[in-house]
N, C-alpha and C positions, 0 to 999 in steps of 0.2 A: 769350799767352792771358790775356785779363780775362774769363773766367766764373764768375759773380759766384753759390753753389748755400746757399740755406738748406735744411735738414734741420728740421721738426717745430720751429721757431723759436717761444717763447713768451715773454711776459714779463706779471708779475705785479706790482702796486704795492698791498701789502695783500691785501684781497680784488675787486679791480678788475681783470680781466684784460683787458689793453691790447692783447696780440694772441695769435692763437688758434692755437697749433702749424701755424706755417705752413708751407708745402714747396712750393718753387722753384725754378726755374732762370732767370735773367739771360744770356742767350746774349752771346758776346763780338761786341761794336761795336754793340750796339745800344742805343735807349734809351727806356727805359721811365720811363713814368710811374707812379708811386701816387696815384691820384684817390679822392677821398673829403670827406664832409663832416669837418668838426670833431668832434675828437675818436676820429673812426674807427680810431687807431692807426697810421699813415701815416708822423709824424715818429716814433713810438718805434721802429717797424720797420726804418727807415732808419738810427735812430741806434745801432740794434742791429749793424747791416754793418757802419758805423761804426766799432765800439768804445767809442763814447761811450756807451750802455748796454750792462748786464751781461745776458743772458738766463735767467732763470728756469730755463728746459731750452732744450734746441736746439742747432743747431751751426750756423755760417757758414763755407764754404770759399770760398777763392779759387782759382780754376784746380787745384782741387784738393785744395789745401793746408787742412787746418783754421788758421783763423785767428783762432775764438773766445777764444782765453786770450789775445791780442795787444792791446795799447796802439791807440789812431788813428794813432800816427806809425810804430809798427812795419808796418802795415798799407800803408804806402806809398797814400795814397788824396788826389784832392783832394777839397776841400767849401768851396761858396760857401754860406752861410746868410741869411735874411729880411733880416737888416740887413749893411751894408757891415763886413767885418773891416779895415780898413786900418792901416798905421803913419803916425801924422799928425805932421807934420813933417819928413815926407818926400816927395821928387816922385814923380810918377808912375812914371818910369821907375825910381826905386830901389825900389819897393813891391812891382814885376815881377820886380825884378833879384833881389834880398835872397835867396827860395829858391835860387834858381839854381845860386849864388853853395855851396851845401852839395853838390852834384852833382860830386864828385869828377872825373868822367872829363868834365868837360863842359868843352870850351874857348871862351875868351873871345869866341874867334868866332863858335860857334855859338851862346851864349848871347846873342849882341846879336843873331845871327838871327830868333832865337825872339824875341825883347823886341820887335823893330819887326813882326815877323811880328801878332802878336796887339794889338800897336798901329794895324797899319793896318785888321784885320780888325774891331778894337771902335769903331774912329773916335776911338783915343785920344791918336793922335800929336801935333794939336795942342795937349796938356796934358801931354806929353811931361815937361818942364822946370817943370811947374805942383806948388805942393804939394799935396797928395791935401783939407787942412785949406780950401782955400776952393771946393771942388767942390761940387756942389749931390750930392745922396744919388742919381740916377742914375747918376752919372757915378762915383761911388765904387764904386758896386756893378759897374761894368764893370770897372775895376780888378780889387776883389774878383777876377771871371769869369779876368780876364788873367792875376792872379798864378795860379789853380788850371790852368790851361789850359796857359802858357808849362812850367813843371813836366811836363809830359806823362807823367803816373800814367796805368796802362791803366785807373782807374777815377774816376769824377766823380760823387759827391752833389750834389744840388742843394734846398735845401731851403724851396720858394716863392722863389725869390730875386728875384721881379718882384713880390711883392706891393707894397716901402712904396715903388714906383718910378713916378714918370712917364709918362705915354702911351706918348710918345715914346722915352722907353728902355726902357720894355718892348720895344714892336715891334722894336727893334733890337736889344736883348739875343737877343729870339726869333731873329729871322735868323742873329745872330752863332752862336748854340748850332749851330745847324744846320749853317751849315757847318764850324766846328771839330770838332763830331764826325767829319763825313765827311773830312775832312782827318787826324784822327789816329788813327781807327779805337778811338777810346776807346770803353768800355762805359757807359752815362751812367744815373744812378737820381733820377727826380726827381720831387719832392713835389709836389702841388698838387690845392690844392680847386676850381680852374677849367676846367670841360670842355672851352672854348677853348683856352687853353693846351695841354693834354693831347691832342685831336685836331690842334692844330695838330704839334708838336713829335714827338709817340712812335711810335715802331715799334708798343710792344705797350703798351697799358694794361691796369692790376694796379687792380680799383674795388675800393674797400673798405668795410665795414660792420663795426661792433659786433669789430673786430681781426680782421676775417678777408676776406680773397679771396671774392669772391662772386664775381665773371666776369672771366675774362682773357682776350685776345685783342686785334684790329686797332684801331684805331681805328673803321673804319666797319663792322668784324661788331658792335661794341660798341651803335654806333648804330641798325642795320638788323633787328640781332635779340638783344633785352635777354633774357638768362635769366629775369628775374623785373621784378616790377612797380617795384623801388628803377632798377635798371639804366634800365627804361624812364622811370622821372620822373626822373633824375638828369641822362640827356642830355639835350639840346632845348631850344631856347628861346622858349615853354616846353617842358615833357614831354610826355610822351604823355598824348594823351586816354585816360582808364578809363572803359566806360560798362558799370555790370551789366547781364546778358542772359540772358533763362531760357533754358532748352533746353526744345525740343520737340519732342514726337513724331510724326511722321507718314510712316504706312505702315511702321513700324519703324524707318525713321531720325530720326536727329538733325537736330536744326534748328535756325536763330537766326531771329528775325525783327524785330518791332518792338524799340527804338523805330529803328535804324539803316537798315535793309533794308525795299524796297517788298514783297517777296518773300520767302518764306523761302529759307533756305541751310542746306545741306545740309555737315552737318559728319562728317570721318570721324576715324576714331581716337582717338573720345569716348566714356568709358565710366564710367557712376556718375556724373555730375556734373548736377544738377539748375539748375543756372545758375554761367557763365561770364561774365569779365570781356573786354570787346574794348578792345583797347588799339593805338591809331595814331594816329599824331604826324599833328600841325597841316599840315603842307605835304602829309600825302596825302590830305587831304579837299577834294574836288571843290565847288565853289561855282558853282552854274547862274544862268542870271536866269529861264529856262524850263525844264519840268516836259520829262526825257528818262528812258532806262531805267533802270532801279535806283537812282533817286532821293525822294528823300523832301522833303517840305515843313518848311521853319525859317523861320523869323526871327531876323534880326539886334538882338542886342542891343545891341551899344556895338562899337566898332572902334578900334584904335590903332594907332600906330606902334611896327615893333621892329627890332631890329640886322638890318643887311643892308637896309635901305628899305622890308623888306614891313611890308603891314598884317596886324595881326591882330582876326581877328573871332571874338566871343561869340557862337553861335548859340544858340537857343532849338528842339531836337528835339522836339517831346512835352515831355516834362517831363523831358526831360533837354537840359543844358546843353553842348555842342562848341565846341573851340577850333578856327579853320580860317586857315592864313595863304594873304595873296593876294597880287598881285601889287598894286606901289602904283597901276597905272594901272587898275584898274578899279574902277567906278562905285559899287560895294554901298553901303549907307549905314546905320547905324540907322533900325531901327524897318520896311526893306524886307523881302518876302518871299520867298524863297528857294527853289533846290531843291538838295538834297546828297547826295552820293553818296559812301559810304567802301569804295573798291574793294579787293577780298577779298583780291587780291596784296600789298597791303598790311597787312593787317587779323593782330594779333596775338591768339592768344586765354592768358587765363591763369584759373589756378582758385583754389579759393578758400584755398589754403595760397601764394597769391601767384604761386607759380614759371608758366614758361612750359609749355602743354601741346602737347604732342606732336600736334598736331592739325590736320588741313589742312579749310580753308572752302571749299565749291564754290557758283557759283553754279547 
């Protein structure tokens, strides 16, 4: 069992409180991300599991165990960090080996298993024999990956460890993770400020603001439906469109109407809120070349190119401004005119203390 349980976790540096009594569970074999900007508390939290910081208050168990008074090395844990740890002047395969090598019950046998095993898995075999000192920093950092991996701790920090790395061994470090975890049913905790990364890689993402857990859950509940307005600018690229919208009254219900809707919509489970935020990402906003139902008139202001080959287009609503992506084969252009549709199935509403409101849009 690697389940991995903080308890009310805080840590303090002065009067700067880095993270906000936190309370967790890490279910065992899975792997979670901590996503968040700079800053947000993310590495101190992590280094708090660690050992490597002290906690202010709080407790960390492992499988149970309190392990908060424990050393990193009593903790039996691996950790690959942002820059490569290696021993230089040594090969590859001793770099692998070295830990191993402290594994009391472990035989020579199994130990070269595991060394060529995570060798062939990182694409490191042909550097096998190579010293780690003329390796360029991807390939060290795979290392790094190999020695915490070959070791097989039920637990694996990871902390950005793709940041100072290459295209190309990122994408491969990424695949590698992926399947070493399902291969040793490791618990895996890993840092990073790139949403990419993070929907790529995790079971569950842990986002963070200001040292505290603002929404936890899938990757794509994460995406599909944001607790609050950070959640939604945070994923996407870019984020979600916010566009303010009064409410209004008619025949005693609530309503939204312009600048989005040809028509008003009828909103229920609204109450006291004199104007709401609608909030939906670029890919659910419909871009017409003719005028059809619950569409509205825009123009195109400038259009680009984004990840994944679509285009993205600035529209020009009213005086209000929408992001819409398209697909790259159609025609739209700057300066054309438009019709746009942001269909209600997708359509988020949030109020004005930010959070997501409880409230369904009908047409």
């Amino acid at each position: 069992m690697a389940e991995i349980r903080l308890d009310k976790l805080r840590k303090e540096f002065g009067k700067l409180v880095a993270v906000r009594d936190v309370t967790l569970t890490f279910p065992t074999g899975t792997v979670n991300c901590l996503l968040g900007p700079s800053g947000c508390g993310k590495t101190t939290l992590m280094r708090m599991i660690a050992g490597l910081e002290t906690p202010t208050a709080g407790e960390v168990y492992f499988a149970g165990e309190r392990v908060t008074h424990l050393s990193p090395s009593q903790r039996n844990i691996g950790m690959v960090f942002q820059y490569p740890v290696v021993y230089r002047g040594m090969s590859v395969y001793r770099n692998i080996e070295i830990p191993l090598i402290e594994i009391k019950d472990l035989s020579p046998q199994e130990r070269k298993r595991r060394i060529e095993s995570v060798l062939e898995t990182l694409d490191l075999a042909k550097f096998a024999k190579q010293d780690v000192s003329d390796l360029d920093n991807g390939t060290r950092q795979k290392v790094s990956v190999a020695r915490a991996v070959a070791r097989q701790p039920k637990i694996i920090l990871f902390d950005e460890p793709v940041t100072n790395v290459d295209i190309g061994s990122k994408t491969q470090l990424k695949r590698a993770l992926k399947q070493l975890v399902k291969q040793h049913n490791q618990t895996i905790i890993y840092v990073t400020h790139d949403q990419t990364e993070a929907m790529t890689l995790a079971d569950t993402i842990l986002l963070m603001l200001d040292g505290e857990i603002v929404q936890t859950g899938a990757p794509r509940e994460l995406y599909d439906s944001p607790r609050d307005r950070f959640a939604g600018f945070f994923f996407g690229n870019p984020g979600m469109n916010f566009i303010p919208c009064p409410v209004e009254q008619h025949n005693g219900s609530s309503t939204l109407g312009k600048p989005l809707f040809a028509q008003p919509m009828r909103v229920t489970g609204l109450t006291g809120q004199p104007e709401v935020t609608i909030g939906i990402r670029p890919e659910r906003v419909r871009v017409l070349t003719e005028t059809a139902a619950n569409t509205v008139p825009a123009t195109i202001l400038r259009e680009a190119m984004v990840a994944g080959g679509q285009r993205l287009l600035t529209l020009k609503v009213g005086a209000t401004t929408l992001k819409a992506k398209v697909p790259p084969t159609d025609t739209f252009r700057a300066g054309n005119t438009v019709h746009v549709e942001c269909p209600v199935e997708h359509v988020v509403l949030f109020g004005s203390d930010e959070r997501r409101l409880e409230a369904a849009l009908q047409a």
